[in-house]
C-alpha positions as CSV (number, residue, x, y, z in Angstrom):
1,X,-68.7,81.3,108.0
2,X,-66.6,83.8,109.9
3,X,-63.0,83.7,108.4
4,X,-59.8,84.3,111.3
5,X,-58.8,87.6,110.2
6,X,-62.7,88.6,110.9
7,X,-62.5,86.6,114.3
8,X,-59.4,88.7,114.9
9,X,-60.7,91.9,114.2
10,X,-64.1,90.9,116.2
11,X,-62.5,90.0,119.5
12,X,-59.7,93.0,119.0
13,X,-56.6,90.7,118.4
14,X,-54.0,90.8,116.2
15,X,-54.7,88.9,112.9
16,X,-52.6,85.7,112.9
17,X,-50.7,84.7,109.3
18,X,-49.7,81.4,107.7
19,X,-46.0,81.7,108.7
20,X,-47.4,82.8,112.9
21,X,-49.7,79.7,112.7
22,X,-47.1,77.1,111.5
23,X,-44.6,78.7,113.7
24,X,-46.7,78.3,116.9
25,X,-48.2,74.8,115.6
26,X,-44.4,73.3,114.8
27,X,-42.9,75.0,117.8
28,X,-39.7,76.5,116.1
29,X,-38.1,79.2,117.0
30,X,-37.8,82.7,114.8
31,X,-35.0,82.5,112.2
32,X,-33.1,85.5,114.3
33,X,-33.0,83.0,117.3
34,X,-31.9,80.6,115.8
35,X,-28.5,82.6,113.8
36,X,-27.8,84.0,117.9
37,X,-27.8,80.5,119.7
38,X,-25.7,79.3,117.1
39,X,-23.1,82.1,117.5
40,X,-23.3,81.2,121.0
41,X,-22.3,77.7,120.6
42,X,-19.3,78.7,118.0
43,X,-18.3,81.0,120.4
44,X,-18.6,78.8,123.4
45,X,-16.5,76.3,121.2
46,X,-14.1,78.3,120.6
47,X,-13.6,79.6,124.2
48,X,-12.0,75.6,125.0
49,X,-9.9,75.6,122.1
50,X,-9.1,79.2,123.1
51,X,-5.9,77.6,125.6
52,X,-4.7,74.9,123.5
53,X,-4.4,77.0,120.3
54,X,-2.4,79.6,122.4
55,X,-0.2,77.0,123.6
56,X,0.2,75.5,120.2
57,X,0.8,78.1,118.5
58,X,3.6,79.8,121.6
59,X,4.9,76.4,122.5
60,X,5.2,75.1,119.0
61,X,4.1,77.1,115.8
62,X,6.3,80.0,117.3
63,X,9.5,78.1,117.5
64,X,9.5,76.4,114.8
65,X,9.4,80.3,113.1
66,X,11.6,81.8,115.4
67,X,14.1,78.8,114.5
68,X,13.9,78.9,110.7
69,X,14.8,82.4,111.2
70,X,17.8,81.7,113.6
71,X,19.3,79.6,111.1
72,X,19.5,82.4,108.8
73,X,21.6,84.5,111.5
74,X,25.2,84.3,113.3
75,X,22.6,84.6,116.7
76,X,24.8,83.9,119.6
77,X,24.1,82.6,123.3
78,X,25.5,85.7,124.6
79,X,23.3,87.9,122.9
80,X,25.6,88.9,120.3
81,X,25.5,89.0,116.7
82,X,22.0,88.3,115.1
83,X,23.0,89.1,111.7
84,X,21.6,87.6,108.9
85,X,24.0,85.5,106.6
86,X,21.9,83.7,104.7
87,X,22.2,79.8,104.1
88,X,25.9,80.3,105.4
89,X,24.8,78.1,108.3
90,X,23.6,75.1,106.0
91,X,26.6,75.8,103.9
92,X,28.7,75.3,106.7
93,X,26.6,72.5,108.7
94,X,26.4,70.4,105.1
95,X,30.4,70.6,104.9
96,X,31.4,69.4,108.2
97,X,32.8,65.9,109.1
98,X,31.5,66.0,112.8
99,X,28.3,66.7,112.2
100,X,28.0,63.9,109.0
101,X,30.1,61.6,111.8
102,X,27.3,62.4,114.2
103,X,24.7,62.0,111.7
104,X,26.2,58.2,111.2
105,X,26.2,57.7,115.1
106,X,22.7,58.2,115.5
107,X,21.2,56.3,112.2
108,X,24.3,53.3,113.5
109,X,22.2,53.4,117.4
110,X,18.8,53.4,115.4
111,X,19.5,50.2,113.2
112,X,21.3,48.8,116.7
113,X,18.1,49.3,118.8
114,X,15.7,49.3,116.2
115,X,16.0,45.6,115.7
116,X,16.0,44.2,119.0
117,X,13.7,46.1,120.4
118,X,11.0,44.8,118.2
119,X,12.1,41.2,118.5
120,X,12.7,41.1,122.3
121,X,9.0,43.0,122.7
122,X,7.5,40.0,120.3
123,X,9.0,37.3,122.4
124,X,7.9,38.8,125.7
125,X,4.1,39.8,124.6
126,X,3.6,36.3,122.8
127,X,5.1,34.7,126.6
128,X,2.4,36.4,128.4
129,X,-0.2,36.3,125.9
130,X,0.4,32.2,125.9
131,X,-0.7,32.4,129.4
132,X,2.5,32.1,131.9
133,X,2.0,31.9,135.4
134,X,2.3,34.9,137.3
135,X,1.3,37.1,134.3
136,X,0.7,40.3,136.0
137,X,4.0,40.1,137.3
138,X,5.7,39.7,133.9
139,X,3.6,42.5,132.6
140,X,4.5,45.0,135.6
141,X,8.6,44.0,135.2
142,X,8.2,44.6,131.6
143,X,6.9,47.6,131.9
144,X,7.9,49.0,134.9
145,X,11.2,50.1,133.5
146,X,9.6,52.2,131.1
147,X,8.1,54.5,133.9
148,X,11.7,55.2,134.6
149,X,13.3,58.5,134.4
150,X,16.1,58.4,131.9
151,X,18.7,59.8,134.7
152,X,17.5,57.0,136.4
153,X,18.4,54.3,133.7
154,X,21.5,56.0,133.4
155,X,22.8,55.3,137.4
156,X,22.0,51.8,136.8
157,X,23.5,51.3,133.8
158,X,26.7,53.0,134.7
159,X,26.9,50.8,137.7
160,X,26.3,47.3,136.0
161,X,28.8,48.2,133.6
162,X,31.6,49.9,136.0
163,X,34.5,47.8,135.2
164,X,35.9,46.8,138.3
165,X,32.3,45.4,140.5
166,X,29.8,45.7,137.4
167,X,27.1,43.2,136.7
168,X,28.4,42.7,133.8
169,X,31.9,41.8,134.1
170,X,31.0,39.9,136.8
171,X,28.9,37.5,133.8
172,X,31.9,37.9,132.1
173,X,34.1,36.3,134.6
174,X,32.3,33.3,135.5
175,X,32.3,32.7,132.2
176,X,36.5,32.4,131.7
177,X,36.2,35.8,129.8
178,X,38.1,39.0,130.0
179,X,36.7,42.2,131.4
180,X,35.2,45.5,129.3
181,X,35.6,49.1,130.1
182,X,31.9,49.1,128.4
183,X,31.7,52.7,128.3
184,X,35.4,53.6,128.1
185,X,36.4,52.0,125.2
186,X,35.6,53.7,122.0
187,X,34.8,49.9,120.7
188,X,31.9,48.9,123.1
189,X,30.4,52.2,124.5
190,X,27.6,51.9,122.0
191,X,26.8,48.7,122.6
192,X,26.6,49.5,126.2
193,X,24.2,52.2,125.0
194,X,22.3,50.4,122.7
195,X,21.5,47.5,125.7
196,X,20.7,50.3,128.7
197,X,18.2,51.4,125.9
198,X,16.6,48.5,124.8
199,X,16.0,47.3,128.5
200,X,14.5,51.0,129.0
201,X,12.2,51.4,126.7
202,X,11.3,47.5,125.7
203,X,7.7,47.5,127.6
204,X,6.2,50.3,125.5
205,X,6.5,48.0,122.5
206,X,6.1,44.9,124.5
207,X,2.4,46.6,125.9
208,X,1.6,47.2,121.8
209,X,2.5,43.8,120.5
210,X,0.1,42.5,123.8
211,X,-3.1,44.6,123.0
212,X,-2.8,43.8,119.1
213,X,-2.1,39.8,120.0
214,X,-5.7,40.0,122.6
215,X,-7.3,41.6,119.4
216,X,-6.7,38.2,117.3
217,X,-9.9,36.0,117.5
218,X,-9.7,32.9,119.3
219,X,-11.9,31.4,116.9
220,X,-8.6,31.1,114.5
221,X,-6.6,28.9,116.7
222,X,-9.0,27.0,117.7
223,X,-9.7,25.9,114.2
224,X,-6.1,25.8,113.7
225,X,-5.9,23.1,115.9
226,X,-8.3,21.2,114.8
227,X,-6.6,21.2,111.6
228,X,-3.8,19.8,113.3
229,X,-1.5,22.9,113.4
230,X,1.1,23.2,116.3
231,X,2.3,26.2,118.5
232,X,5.0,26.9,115.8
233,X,2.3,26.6,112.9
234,X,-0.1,28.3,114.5
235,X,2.6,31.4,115.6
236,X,4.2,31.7,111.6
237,X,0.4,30.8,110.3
238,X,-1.5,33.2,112.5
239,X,0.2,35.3,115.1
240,X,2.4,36.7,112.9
241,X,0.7,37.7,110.2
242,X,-1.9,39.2,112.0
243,X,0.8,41.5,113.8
244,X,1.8,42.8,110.6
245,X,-0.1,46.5,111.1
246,X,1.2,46.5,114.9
247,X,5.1,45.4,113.6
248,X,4.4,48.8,111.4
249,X,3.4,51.1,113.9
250,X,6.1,49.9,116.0
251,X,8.8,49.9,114.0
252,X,7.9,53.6,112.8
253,X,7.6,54.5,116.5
254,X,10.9,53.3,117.3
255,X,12.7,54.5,114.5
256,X,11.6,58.2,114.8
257,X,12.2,57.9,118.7
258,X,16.0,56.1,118.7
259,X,16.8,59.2,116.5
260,X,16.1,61.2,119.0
261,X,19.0,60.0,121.1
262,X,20.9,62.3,123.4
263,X,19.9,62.1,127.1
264,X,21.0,58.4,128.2
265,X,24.1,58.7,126.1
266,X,25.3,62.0,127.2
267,X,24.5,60.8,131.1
268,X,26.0,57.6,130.7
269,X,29.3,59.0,128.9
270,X,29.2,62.3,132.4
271,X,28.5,64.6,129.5
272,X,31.7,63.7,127.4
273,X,31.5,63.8,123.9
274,X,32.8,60.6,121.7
275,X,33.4,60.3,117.9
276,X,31.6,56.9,118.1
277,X,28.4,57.8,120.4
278,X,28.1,61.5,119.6
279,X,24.5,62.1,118.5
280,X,23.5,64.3,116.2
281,X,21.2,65.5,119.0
282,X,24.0,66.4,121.1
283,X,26.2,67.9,118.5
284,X,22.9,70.3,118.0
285,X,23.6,70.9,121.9
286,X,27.1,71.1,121.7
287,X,27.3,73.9,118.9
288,X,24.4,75.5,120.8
289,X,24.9,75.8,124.3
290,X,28.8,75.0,124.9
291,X,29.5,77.0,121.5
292,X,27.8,79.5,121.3
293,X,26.4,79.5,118.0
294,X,22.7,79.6,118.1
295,X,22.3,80.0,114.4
296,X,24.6,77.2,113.5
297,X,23.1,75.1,115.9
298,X,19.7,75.8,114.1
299,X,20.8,75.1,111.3
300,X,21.8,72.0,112.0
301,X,18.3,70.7,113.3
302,X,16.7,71.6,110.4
303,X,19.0,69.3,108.9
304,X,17.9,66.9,110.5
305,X,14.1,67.7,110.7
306,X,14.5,66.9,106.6
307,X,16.6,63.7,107.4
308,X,13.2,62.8,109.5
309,X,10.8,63.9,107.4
310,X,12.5,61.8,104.3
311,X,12.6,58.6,106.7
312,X,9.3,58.9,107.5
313,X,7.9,59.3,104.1
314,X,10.4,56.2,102.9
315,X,8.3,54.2,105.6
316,X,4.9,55.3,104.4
317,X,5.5,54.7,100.6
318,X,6.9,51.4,101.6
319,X,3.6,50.5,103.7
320,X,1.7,52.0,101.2
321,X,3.2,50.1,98.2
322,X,2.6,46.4,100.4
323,X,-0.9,47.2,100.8
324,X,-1.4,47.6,97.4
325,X,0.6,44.7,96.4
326,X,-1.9,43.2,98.4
């Protein structure tokens, strides 16, 4: 019996090995091949996330450097100073009244529009999720506000609450009561805030509460009925604890974005700072860009970014502890 080395060597081709043979049988490809294809792919993948790691780390990595070190230094708008003074920014930030005053004007607006903007967007989603007529219409006026630019909001707002031909007065009249200078008067200018907000930015919760009440299986109410349970039963039995993850993520939302407050406050007010709706947003802006102090202003929102930071680790211990409870 001729062996294939001896067939090889007859017909004058090369003598094929084990590791040939099962290459060519199993069809893979040389081990060389295989380490280049797959540089190819980590370099293709790394060609798209090329432009979104430059942007992230210009547009956001960047700045928060460049800021950390501004709050070291007596940097000024105009270019002068730059020196570095060390925490004499924080020392200074941590020992003023307007900026602590400001810091109770914005956690004051959060707890103001915090609340009803989680109640008013329950109400609304469990309307339309109960079947209304005309329900795209509901959903399109709840929501369409949101779409809204904030200068926007702002015009309307001013004008419903201009004390001589407001909306709002108006109510107030044809119900035998006196009129407000809403946003004039130190007393009620964050009130008048607080509502232009909630009737801004309502629909984004109102849109969450409505996809998390579709999610809750009909099967449950039905049997719920059966049992004899009533709207009411069925709403305190079933709808609401069901929402309980949605009421979480909403309520976290809203709390880190009604921080955040500066634009429809400092276009409502034309830009004028008050010691009862100052932000502590716009105090940043104030020391920043109308003082100067580029440093001090810095300083400031890193303040702040720990003020954030602490609220938003309060809220996840507090989850995180009712889940275990559970």
């Amino acid at each position: 019996m001729t062996t294939a080395p001896q067939t090889a060597r007859a017909t004058g081709a090369a003598p094929t090995t084990g590791a040939t043979t099962r290459a060519i049988v199993t069809g893979s490809a040389h081990p060389r091949r295989v380490g280049s294809k797959n540089r190819r792919e980590q370099l293709v993948s790394w060609a798209f996330l090329a432009p979104f790691m430059i942007a992230f780390v210009l547009f956001l990595v960047w700045p928060i450097i460049h800021g950390i070190y501004l709050s070291f230094t007596d940097q000024s708008l105009t270019g002068t100073g730059g020196g570095f003074v060390g925490v004499a920014n924080y020392v200074e930030a941590l020992s003023d009244p307007t900026m602590w005053r400001s810091m109770g004007n914005t956690l004051w607006f959060t707890v103001l529009s915090t609340v009803p903007l989680v109640l008013v967007a329950l109400v609304m989603a469990v309307l339309v999720d109960r079947g209304i007529p005309g329900q795209w219409l509901w959903r399109l006026s709840f929501f369409m506000p949101f779409l809204l630019a904030s200068t926007v909001i702002s015009q309307i707002w001013v004008w419903i609450f201009n004390p001589q031909i407001g909306a709002a007065n108006n109510i107030l009249k044809a119900f035998g009561m006196e009129p407000i200078a809403w946003l004039q008067n130190a007393d009620t200018n964050m009130y008048a805030i607080v509502i232009a907000t909630v009737w801004w930015t309502v629909g984004f919760n109102f849109l969450l509460y409505l996809a998390a009440l579709q999610n809750i299986p009909a099967q449950q109410y039905e049997a719920a009925s059966l049992d004899g349970a009533g709207p009411w039963r069925q709403l305190w039995s079933i709808t609401i604890p069901q929402l309980g993850p949605a009421t979480v993520l909403i309520v976290m939302l809203q709390v880190l974005a009604s921080l955040k407050l500066f634009d429809q406050a400092y276009q409502m007010l034309n830009g004028v700072s008050s010691d009862t709706t100052r932000s502590i947003v716009q105090y940043m802006y104030e020391a920043g860009f109308v003082g100067y102090r580029f440093g001090f202003s810095a300083a400031i929102s890193y303040i702040f970014f720990a003020l954030i930071v602490i609220i938003g680790v309060a809220q996840a211990l507090v989850v995180s502890r009712r889940r275990n409870l559970r």
